[in-house]
C-alpha positions in Angstrom: 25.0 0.0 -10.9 25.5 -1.1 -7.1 28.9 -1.4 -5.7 30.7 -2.7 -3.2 33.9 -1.0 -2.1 36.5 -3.3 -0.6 38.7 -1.0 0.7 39.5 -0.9 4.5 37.8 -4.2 4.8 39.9 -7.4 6.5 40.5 -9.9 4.2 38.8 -12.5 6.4 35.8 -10.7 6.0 36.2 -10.6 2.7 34.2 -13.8 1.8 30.9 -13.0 3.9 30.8 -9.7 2.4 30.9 -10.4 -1.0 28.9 -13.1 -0.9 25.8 -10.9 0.9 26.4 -8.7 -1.6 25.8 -10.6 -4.9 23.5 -13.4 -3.6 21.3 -10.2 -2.3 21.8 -8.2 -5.5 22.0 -11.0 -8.2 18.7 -9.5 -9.6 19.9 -6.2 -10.1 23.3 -7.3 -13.0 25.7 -5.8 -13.5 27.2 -5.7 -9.8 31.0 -3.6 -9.2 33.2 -4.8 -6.5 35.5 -2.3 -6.0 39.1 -4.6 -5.0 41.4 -1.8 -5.3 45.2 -2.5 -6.0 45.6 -6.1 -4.1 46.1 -9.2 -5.9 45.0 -11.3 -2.9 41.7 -9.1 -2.6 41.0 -9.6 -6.0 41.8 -13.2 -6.2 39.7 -14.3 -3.3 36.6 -12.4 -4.9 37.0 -13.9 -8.1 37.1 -17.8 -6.1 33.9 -16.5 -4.4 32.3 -15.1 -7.4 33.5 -19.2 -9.2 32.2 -20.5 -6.5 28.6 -19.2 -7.2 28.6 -19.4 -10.7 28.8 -16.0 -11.6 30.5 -14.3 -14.7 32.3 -11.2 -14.3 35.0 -9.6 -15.6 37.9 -6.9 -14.7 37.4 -3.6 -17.2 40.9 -2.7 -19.3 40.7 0.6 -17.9 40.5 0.0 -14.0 42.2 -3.2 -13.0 40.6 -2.6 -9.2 37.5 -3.0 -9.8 35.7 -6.6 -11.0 31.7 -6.5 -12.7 29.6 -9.0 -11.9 27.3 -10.0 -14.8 25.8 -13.0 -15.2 24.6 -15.7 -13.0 24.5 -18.5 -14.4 22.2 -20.1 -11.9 19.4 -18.4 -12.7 19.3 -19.8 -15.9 19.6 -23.4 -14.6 
């Protein structure tokens, strides 16, 4: 599965990032963005990721990470 690893990155630069990274990879689902521990890093991905259309999810087990899996574009 790609990633994307958030961490050291300026939260301004948050939204070009991500979106490179799942408009480039949408083929290749499931996608992990890697958020770490901040609520304002994860919250701005998940707008980006509503934004597009995409459905993803946060796994029980790691709440820093979010997994892109669906487009729902593509099915348009």
């Amino acid at each position: 599965m790609k990633e994307l690893d958030l961490h050291g990155y300026y939260h301004h630069k948050v939204q070009d990032e991500v979106e490179n990274f799942v408009l480039l990879n949408s083929k290749e689902l499931p996608l992990r963005i890697i958020t770490g521990k901040s609520e304002f890093m994860k919250n701005r991905v998940c707008e980006i990721l509503d934004h597009h259309k995409f459905d993803y999810y946060t796994p029980a087990h790691n709440s820093g990470e979010v997994i892109v899996t669906f487009d729902k574009e593509l099915m348009s």
